[in-house]
C-alpha positions in Angstrom: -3.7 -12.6 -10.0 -3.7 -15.7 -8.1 -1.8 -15.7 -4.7 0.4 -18.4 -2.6 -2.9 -18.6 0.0 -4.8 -19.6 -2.9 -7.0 -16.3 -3.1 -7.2 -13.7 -5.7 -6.4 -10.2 -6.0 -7.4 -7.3 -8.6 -3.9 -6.4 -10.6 -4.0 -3.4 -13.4 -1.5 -4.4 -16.1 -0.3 -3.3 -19.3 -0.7 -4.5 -22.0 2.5 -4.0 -24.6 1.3 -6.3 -27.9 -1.1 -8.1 -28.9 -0.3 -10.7 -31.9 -2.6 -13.9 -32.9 -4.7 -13.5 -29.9 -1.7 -13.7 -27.5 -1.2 -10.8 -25.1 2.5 -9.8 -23.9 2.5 -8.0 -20.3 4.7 -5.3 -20.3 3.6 -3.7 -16.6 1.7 -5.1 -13.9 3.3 -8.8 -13.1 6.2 -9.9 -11.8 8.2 -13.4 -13.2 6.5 -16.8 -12.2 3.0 -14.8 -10.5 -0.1 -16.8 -11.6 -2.4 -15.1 -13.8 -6.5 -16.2 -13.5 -7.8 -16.7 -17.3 -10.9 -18.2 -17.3 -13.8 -17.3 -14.8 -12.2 -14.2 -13.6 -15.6 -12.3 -14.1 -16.8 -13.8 -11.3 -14.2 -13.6 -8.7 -13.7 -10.5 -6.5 -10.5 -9.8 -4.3 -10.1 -12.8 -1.7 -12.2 -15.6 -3.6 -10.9 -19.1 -3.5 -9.4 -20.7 -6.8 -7.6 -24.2 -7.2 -5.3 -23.6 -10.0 -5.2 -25.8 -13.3 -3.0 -26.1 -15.9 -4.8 -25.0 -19.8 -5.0 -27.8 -21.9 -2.0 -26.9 -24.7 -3.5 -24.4 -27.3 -5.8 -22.6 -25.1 -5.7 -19.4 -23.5 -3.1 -19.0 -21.0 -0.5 -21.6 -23.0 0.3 -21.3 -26.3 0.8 -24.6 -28.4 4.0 -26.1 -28.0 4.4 -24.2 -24.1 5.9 -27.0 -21.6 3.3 -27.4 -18.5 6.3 -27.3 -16.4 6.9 -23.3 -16.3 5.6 -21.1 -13.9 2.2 -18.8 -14.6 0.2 -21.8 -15.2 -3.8 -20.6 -15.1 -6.3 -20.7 -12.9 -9.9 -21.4 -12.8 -12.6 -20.8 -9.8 -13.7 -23.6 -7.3 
């Protein structure tokens, strides 16, 4: 999970469906928190990110998702 100080933190979620290669959160995340989706293997608690919006259709924002809502992805520096 991406934080306001632009770091990272480890967050266990859970997982409630998976459908089309889309994953709905059921545990774990609150409304609006920033999720890291690509590069997260190599980050570890505290790293710096600068957050990005995913180009429509990728991971992170399904096709036809405005760019304006919160929970936009992030990738490492």
């Amino acid at each position: 999970m991406a934080k306001a100080d632009g770091t990272v933190d480890i967050r266990k979620i859970r997982v409630g469906a998976v459908q089309q290669r889309v994953a709905i959160v059921a545990e774990g995340l609150a409304d609006g928190e920033t999720v890291v989706t690509e590069g997260h293997l190599r980050l570890t608690p505290g790293a710096r990110i600068k957050p990005t919006d995913a180009p429509e259709g990728k991971p992170g924002k399904p096709a036809g998702q405005s760019t304006d809502k919160p929970g936009a992805p992030a990738k490492p520096n």
